[in-house]
mmCIF file of the N, C-alpha and C atoms, coordinates in Angstrom:
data_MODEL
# 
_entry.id   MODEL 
# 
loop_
_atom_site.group_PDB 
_atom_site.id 
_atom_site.type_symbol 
_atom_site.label_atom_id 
_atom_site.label_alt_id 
_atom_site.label_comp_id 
_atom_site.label_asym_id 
_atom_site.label_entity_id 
_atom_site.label_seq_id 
_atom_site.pdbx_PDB_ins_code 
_atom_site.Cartn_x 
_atom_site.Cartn_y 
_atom_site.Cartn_z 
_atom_site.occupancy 
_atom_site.B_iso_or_equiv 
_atom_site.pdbx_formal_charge 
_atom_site.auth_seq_id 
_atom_site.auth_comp_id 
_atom_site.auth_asym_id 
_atom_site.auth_atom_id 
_atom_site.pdbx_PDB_model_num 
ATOM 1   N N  . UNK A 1 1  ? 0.838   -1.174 0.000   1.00 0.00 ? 1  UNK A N  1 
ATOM 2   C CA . UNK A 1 1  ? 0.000   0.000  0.000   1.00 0.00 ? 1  UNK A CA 1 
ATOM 3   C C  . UNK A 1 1  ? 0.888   1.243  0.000   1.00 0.00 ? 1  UNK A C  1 
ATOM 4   N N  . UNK A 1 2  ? 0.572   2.048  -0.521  1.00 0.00 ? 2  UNK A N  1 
ATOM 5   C CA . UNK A 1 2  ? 1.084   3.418  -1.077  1.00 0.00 ? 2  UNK A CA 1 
ATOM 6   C C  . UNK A 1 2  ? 0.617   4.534  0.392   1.00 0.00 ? 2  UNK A C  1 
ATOM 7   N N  . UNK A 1 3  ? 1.398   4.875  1.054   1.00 0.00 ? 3  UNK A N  1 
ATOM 8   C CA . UNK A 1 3  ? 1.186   5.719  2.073   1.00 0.00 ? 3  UNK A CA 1 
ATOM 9   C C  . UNK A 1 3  ? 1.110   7.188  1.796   1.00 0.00 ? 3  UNK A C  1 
ATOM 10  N N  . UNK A 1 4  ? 0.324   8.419  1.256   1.00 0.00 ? 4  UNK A N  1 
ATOM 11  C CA . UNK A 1 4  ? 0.442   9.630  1.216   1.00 0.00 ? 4  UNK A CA 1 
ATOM 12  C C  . UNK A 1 4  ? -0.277  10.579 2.475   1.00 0.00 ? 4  UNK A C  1 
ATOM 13  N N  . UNK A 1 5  ? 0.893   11.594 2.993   1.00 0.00 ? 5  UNK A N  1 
ATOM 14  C CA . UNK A 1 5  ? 0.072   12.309 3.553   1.00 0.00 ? 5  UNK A CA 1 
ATOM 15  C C  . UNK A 1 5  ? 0.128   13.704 2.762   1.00 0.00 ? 5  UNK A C  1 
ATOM 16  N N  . UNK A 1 6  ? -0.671  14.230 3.099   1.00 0.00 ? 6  UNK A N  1 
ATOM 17  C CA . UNK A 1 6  ? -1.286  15.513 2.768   1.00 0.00 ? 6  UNK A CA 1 
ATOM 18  C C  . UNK A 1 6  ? -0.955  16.461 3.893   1.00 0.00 ? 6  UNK A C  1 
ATOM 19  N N  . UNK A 1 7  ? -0.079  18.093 3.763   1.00 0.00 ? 7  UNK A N  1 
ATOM 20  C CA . UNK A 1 7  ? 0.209   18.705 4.989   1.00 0.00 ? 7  UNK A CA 1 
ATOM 21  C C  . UNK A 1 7  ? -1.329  19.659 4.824   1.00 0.00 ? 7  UNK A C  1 
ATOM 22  N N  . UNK A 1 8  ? -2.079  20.086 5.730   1.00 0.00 ? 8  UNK A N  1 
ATOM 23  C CA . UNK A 1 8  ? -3.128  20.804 6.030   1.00 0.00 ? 8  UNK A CA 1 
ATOM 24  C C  . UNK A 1 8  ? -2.703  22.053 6.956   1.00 0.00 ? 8  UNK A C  1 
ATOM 25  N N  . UNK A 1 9  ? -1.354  22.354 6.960   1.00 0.00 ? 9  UNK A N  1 
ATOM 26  C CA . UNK A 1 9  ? -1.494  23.327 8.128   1.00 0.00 ? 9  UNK A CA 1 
ATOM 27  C C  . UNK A 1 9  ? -2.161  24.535 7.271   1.00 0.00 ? 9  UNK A C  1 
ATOM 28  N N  . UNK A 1 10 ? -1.776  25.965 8.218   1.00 0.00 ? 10 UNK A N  1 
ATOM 29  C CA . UNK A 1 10 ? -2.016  26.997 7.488   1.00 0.00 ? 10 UNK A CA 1 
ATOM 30  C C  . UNK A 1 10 ? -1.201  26.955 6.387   1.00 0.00 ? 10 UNK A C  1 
ATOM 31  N N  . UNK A 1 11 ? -0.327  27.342 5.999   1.00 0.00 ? 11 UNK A N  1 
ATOM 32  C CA . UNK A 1 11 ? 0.354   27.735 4.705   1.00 0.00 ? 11 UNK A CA 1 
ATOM 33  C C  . UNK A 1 11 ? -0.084  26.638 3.711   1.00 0.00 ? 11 UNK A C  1 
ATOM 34  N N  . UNK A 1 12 ? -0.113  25.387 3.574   1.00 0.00 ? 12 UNK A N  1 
ATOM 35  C CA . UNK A 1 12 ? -0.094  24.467 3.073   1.00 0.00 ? 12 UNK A CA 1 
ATOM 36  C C  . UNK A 1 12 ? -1.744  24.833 2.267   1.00 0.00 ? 12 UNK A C  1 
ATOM 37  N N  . UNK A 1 13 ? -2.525  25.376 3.423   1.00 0.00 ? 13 UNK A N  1 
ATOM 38  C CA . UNK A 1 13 ? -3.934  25.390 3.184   1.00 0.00 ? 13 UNK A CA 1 
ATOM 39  C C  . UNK A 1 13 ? -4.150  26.304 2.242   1.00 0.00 ? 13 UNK A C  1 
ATOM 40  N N  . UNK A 1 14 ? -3.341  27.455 2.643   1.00 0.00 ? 14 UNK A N  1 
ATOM 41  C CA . UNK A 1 14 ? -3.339  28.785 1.232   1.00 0.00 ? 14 UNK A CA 1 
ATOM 42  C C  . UNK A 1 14 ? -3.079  28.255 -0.231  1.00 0.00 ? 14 UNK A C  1 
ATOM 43  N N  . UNK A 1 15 ? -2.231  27.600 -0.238  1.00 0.00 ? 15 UNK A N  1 
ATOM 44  C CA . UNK A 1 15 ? -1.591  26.848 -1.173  1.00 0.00 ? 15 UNK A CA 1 
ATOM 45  C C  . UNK A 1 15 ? -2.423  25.592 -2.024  1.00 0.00 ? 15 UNK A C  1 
ATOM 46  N N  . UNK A 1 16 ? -3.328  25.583 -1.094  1.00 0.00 ? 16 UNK A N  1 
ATOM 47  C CA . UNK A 1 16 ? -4.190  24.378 -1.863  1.00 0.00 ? 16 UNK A CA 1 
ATOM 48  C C  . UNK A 1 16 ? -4.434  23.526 -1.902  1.00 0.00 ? 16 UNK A C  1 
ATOM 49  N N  . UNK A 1 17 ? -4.232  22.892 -0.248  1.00 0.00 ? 17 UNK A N  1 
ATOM 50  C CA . UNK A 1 17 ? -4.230  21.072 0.396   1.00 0.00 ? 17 UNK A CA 1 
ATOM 51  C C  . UNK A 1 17 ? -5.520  20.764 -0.277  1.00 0.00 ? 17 UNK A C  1 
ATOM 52  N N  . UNK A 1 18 ? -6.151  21.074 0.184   1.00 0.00 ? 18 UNK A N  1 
ATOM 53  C CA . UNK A 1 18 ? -7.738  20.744 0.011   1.00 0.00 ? 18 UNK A CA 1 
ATOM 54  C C  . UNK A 1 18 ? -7.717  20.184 -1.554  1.00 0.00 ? 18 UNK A C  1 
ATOM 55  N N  . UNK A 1 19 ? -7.497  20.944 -2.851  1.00 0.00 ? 19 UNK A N  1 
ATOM 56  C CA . UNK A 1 19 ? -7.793  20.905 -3.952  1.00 0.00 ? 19 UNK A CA 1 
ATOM 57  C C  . UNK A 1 19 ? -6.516  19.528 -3.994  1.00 0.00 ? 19 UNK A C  1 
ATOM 58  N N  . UNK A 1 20 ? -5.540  19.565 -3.354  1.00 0.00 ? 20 UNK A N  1 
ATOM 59  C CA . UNK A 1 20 ? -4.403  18.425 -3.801  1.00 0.00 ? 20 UNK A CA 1 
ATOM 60  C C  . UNK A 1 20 ? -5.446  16.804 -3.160  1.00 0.00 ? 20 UNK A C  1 
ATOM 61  N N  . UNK A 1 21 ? -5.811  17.189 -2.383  1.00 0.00 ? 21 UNK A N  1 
ATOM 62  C CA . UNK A 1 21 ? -6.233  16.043 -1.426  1.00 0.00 ? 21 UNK A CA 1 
ATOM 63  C C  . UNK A 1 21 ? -7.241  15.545 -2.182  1.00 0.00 ? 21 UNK A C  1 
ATOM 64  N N  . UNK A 1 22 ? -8.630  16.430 -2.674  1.00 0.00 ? 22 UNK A N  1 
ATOM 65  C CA . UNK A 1 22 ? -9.814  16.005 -3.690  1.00 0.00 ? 22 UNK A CA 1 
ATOM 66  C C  . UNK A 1 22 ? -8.801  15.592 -4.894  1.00 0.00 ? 22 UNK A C  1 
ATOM 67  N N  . UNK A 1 23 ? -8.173  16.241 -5.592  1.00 0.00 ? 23 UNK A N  1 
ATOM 68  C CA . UNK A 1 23 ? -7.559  15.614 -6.801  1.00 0.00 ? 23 UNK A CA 1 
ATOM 69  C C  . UNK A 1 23 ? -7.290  14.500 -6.534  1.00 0.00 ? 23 UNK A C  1 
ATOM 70  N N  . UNK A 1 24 ? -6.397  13.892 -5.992  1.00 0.00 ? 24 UNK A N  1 
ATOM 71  C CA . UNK A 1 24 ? -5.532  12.091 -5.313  1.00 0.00 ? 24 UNK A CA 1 
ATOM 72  C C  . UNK A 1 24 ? -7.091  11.481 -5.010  1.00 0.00 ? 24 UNK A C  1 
ATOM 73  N N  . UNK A 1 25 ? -7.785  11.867 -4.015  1.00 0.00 ? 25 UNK A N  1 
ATOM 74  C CA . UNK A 1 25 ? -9.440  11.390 -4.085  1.00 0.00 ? 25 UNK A CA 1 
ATOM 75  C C  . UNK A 1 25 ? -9.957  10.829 -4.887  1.00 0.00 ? 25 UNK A C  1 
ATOM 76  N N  . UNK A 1 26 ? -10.387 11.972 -6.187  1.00 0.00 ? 26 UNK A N  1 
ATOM 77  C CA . UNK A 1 26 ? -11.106 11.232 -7.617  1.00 0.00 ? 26 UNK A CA 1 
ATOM 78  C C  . UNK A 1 26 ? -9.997  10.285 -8.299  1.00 0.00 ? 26 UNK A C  1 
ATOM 79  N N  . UNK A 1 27 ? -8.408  10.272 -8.181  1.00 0.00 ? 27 UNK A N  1 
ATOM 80  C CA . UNK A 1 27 ? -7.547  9.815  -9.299  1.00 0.00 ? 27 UNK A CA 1 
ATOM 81  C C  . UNK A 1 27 ? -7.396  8.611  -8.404  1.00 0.00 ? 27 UNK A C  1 
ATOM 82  N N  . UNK A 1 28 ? -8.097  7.871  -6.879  1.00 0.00 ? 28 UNK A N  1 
ATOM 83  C CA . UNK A 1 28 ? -7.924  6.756  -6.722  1.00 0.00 ? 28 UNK A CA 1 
ATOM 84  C C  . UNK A 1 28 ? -9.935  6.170  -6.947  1.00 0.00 ? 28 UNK A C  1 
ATOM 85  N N  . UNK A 1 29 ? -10.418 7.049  -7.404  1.00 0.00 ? 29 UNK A N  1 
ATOM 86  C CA . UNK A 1 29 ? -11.638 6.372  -7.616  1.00 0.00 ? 29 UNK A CA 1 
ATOM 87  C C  . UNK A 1 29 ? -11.463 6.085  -9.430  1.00 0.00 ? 29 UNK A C  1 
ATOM 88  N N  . UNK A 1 30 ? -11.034 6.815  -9.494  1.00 0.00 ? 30 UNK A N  1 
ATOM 89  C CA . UNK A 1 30 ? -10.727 6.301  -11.594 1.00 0.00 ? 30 UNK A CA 1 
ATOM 90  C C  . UNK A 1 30 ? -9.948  5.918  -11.425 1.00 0.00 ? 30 UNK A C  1 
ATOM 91  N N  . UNK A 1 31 ? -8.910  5.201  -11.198 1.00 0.00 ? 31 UNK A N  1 
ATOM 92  C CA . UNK A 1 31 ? -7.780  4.021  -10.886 1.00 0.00 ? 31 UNK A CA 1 
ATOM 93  C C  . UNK A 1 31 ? -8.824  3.316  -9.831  1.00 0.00 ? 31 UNK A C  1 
ATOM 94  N N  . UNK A 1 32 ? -9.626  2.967  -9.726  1.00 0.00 ? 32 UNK A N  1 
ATOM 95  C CA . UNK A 1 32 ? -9.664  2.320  -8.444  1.00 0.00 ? 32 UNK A CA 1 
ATOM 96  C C  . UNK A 1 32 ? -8.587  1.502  -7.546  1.00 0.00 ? 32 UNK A C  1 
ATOM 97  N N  . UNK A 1 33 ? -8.652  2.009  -6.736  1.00 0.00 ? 33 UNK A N  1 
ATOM 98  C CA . UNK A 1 33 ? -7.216  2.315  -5.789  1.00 0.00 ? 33 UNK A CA 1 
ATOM 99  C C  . UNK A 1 33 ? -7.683  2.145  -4.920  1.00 0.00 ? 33 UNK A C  1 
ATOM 100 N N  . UNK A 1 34 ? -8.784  1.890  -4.568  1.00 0.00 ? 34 UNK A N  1 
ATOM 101 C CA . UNK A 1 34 ? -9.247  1.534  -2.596  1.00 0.00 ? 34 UNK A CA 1 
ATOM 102 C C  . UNK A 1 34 ? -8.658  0.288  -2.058  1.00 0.00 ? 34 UNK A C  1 
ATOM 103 N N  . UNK A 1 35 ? -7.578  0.679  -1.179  1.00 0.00 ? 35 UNK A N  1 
ATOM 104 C CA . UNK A 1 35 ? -6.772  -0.195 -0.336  1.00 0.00 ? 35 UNK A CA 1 
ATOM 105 C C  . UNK A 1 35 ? -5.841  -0.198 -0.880  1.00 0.00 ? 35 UNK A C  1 
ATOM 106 N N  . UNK A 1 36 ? -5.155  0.463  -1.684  1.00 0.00 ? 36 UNK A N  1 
ATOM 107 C CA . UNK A 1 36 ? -4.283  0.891  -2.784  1.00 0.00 ? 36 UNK A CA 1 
ATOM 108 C C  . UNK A 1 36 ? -2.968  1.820  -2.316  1.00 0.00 ? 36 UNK A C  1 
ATOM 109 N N  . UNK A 1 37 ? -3.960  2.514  -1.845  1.00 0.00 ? 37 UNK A N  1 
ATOM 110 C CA . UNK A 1 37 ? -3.052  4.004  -1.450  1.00 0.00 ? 37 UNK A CA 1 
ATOM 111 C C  . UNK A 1 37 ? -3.889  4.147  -0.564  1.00 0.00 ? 37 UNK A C  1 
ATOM 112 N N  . UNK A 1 38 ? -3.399  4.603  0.589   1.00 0.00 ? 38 UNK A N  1 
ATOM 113 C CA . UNK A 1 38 ? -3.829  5.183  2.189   1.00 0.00 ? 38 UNK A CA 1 
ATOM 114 C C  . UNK A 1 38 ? -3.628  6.622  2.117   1.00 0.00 ? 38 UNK A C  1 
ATOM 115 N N  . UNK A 1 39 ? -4.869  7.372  2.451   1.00 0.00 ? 39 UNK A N  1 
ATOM 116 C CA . UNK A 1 39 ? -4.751  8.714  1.656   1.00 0.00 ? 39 UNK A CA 1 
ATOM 117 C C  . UNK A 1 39 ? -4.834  9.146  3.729   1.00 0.00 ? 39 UNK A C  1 
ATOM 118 N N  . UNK A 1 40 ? -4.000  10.464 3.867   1.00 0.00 ? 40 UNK A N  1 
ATOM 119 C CA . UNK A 1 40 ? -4.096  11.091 5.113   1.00 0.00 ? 40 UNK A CA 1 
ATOM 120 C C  . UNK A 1 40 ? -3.440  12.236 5.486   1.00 0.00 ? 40 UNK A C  1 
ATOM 121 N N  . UNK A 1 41 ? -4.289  12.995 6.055   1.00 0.00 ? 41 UNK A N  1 
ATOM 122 C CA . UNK A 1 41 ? -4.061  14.628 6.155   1.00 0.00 ? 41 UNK A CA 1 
ATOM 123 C C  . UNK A 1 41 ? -3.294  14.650 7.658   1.00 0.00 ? 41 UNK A C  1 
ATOM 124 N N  . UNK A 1 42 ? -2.148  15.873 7.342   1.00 0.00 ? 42 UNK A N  1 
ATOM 125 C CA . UNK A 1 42 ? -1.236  15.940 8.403   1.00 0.00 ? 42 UNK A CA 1 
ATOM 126 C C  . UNK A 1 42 ? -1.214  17.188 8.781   1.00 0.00 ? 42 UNK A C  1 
ATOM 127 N N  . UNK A 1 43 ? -0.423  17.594 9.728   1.00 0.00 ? 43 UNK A N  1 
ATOM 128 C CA . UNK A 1 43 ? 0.268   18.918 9.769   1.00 0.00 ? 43 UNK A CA 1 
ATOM 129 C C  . UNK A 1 43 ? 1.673   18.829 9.476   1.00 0.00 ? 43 UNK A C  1 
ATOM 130 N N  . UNK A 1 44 ? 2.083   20.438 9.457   1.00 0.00 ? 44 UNK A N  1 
ATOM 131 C CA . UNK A 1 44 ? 3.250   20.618 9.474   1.00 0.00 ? 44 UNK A CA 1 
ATOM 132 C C  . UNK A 1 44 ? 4.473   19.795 9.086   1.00 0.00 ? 44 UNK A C  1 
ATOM 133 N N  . UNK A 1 45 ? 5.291   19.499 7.547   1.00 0.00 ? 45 UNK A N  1 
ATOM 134 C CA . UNK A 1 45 ? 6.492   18.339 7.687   1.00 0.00 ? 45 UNK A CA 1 
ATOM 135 C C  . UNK A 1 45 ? 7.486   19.033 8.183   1.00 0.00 ? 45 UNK A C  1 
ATOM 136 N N  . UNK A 1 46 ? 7.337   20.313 7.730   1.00 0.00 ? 46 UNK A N  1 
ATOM 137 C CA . UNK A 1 46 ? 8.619   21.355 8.017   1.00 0.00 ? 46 UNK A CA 1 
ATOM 138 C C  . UNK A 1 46 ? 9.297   21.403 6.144   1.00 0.00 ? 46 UNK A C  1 
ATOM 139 N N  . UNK A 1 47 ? 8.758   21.249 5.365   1.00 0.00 ? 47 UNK A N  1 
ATOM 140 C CA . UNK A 1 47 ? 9.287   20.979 3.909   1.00 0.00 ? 47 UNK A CA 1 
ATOM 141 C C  . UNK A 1 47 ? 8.365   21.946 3.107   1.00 0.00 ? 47 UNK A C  1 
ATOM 142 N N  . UNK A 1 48 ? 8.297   23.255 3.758   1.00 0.00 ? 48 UNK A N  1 
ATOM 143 C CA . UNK A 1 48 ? 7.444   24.235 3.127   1.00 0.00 ? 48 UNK A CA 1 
ATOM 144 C C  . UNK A 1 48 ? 8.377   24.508 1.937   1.00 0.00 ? 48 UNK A C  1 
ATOM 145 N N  . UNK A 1 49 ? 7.365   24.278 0.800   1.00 0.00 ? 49 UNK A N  1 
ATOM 146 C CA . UNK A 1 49 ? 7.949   25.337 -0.465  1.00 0.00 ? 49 UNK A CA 1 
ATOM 147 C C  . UNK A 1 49 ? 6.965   25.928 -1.221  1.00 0.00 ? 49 UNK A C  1 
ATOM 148 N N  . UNK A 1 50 ? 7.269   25.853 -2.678  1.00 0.00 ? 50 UNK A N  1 
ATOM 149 C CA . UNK A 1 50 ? 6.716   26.701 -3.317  1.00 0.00 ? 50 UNK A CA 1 
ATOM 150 C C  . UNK A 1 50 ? 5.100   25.715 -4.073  1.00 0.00 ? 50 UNK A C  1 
ATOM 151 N N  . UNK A 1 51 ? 4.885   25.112 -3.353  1.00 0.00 ? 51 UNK A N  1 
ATOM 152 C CA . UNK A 1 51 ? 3.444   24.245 -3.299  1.00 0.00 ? 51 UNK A CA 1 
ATOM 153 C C  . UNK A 1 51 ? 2.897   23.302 -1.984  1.00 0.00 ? 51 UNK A C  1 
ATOM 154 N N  . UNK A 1 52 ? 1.910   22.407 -2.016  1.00 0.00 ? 52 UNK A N  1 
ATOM 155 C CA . UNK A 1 52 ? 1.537   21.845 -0.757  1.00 0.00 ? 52 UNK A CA 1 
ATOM 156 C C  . UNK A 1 52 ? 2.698   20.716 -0.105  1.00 0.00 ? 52 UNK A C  1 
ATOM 157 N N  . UNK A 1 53 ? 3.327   20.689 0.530   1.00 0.00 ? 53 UNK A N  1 
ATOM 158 C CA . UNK A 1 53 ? 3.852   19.515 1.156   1.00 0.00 ? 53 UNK A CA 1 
ATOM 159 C C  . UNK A 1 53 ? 3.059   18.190 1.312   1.00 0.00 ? 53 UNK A C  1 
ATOM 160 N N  . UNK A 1 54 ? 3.532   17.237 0.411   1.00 0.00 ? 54 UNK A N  1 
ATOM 161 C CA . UNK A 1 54 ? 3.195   16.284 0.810   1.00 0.00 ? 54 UNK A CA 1 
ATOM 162 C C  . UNK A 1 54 ? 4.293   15.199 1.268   1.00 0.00 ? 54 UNK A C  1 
ATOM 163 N N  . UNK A 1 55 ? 3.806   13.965 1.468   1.00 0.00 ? 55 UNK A N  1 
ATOM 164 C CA . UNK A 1 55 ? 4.780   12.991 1.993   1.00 0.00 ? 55 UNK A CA 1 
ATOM 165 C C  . UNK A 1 55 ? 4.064   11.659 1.273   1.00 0.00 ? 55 UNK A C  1 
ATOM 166 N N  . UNK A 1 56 ? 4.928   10.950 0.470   1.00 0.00 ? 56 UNK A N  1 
ATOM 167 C CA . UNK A 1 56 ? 5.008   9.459  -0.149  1.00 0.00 ? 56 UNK A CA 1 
ATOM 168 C C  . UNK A 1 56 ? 5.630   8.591  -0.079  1.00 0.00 ? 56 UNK A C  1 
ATOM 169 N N  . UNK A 1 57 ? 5.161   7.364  0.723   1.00 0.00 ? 57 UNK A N  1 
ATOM 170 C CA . UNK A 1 57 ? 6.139   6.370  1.391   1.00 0.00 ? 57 UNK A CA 1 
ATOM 171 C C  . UNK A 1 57 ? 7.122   7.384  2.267   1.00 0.00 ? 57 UNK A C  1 
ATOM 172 N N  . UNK A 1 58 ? 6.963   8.305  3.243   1.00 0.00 ? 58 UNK A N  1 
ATOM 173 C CA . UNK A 1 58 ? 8.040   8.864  3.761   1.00 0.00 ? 58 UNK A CA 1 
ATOM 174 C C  . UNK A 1 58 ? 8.741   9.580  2.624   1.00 0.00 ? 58 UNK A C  1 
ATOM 175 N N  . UNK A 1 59 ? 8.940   9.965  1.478   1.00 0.00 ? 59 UNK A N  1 
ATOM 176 C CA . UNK A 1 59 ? 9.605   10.848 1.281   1.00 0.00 ? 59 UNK A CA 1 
ATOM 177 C C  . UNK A 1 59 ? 8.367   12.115 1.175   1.00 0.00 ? 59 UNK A C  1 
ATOM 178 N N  . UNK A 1 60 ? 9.378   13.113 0.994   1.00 0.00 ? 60 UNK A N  1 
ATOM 179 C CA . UNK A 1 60 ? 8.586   14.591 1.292   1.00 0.00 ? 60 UNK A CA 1 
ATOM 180 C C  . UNK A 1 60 ? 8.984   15.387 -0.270  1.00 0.00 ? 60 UNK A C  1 
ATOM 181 N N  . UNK A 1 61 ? 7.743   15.666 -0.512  1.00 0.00 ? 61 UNK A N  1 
ATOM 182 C CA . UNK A 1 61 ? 7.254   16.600 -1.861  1.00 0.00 ? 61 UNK A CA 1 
ATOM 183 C C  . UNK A 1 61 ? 6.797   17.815 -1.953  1.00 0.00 ? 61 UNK A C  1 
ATOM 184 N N  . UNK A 1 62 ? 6.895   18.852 -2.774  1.00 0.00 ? 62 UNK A N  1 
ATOM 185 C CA . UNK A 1 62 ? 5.943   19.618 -2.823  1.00 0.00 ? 62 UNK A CA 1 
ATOM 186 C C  . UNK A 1 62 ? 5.286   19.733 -4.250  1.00 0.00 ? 62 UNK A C  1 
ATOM 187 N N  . UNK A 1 63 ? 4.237   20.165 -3.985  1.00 0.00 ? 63 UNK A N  1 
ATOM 188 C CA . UNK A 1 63 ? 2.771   20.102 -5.466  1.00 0.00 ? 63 UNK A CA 1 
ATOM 189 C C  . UNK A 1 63 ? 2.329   20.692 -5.402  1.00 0.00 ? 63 UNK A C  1 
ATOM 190 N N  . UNK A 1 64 ? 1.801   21.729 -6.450  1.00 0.00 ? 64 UNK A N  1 
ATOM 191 C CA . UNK A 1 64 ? 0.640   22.816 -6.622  1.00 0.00 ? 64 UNK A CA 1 
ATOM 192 C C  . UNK A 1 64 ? -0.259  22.058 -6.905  1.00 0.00 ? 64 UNK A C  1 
ATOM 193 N N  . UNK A 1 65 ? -1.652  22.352 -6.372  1.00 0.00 ? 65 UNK A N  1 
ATOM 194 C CA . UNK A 1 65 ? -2.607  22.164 -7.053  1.00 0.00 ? 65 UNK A CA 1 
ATOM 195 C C  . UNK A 1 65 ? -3.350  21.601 -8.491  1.00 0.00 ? 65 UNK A C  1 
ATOM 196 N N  . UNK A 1 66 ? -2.683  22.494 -9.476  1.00 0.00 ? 66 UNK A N  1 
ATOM 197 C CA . UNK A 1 66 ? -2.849  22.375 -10.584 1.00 0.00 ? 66 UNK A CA 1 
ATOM 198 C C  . UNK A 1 66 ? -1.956  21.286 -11.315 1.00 0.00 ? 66 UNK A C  1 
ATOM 199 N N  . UNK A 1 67 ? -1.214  20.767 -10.469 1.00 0.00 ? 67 UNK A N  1 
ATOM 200 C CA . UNK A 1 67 ? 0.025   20.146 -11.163 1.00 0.00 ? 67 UNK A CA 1 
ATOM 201 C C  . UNK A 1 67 ? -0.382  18.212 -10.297 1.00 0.00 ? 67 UNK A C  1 
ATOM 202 N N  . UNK A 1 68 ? -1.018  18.043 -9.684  1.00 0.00 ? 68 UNK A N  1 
ATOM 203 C CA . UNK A 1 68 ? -1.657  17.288 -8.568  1.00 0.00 ? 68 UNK A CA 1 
ATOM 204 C C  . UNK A 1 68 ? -2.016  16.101 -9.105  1.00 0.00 ? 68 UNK A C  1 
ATOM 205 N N  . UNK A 1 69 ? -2.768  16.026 -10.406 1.00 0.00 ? 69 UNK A N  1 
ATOM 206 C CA . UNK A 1 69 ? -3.456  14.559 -11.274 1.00 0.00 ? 69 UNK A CA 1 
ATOM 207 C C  . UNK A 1 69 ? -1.555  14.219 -12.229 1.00 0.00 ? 69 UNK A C  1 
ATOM 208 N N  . UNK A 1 70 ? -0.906  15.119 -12.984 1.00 0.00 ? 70 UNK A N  1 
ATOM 209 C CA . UNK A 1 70 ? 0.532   14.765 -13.369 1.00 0.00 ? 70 UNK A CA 1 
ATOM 210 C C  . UNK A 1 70 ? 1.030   14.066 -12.036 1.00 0.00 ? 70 UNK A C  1 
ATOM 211 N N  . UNK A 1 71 ? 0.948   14.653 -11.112 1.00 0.00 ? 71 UNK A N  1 
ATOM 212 C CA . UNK A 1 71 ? 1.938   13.822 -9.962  1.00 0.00 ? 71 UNK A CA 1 
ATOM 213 C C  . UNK A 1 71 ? 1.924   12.981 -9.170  1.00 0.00 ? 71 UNK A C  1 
ATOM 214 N N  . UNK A 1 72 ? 0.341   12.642 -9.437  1.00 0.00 ? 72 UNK A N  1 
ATOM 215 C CA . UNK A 1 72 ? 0.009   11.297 -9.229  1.00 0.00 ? 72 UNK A CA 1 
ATOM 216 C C  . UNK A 1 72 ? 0.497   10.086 -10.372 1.00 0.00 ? 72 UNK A C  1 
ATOM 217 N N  . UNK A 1 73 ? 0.152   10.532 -10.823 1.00 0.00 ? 73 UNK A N  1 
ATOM 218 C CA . UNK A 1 73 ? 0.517   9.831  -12.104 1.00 0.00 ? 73 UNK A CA 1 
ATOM 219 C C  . UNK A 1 73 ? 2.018   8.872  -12.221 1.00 0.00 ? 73 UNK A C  1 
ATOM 220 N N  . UNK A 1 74 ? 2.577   10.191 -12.007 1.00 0.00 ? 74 UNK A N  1 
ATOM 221 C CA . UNK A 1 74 ? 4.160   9.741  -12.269 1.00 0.00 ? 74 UNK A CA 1 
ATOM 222 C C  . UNK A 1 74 ? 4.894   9.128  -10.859 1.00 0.00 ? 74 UNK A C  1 
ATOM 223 N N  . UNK A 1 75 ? 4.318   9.858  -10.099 1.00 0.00 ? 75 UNK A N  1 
ATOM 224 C CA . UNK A 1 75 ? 4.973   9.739  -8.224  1.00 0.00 ? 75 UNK A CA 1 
ATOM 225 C C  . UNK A 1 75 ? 4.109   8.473  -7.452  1.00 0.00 ? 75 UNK A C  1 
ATOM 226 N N  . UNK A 1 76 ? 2.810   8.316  -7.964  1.00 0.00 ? 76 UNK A N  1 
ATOM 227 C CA . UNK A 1 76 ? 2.045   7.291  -6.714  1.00 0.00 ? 76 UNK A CA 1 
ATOM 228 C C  . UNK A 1 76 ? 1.669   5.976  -7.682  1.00 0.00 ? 76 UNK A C  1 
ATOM 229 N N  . UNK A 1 77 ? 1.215   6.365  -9.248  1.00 0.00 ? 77 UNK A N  1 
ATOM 230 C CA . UNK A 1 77 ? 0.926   5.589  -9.880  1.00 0.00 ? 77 UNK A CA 1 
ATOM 231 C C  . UNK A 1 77 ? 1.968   4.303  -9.644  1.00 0.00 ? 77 UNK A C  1 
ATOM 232 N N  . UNK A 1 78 ? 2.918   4.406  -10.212 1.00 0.00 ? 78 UNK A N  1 
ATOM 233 C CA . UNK A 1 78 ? 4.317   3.833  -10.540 1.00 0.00 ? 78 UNK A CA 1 
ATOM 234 C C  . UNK A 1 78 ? 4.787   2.781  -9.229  1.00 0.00 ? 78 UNK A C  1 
ATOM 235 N N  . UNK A 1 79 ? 3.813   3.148  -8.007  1.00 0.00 ? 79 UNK A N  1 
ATOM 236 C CA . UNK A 1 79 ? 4.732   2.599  -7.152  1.00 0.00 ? 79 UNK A CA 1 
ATOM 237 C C  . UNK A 1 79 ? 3.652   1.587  -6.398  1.00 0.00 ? 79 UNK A C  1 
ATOM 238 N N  . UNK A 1 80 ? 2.676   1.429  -7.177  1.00 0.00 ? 80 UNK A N  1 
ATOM 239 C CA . UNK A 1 80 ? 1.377   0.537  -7.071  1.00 0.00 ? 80 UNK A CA 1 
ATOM 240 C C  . UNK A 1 80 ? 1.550   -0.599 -7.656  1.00 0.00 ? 80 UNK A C  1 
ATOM 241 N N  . UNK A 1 81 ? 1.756   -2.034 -6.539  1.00 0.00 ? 81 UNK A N  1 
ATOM 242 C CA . UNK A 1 81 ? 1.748   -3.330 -6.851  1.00 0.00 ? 81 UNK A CA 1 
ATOM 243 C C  . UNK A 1 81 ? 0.595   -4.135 -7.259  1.00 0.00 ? 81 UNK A C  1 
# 
């Protein structure tokens, strides 16, 4: 199983957790992906940049919004047994 968290703090939130979190949402219901990927909202990694912090299998990312269904794609797809 594919572990992602999602950072929700403030900054993260300006930035667009919410819209990253629904995107990964619908892209494990069209992949059906339930039990697939463990989807879960965090705070704070400390890996603020210039999009939402996330975390996959333990490593730490950042993603805009808009960029969110590509980076599934390439980053969570790929690593699904």
């Amino acid at each position: 199983m594919v572990s992602v968290n999602v950072c929700i703090s403030a900054h993260c939130h300006q930035k667009g957790a919410y819209n990253v979190m629904h995107t990964f949402q619908q892209m494990i219901e069209e992949y059906n992906l339930h039990g697939k990927v463990e989807m879960n909202e965090g705070f704070c990694t400390r890996h603020c940049g210039e999009g939402v912090s996330i975390t996959v299998d333990g490593v730490s990312e950042n993603v805009r919004p808009e960029a969110a269904r590509d980076f599934f794609k390439t980053n969570i797809l790929p690593k699904i047994k």
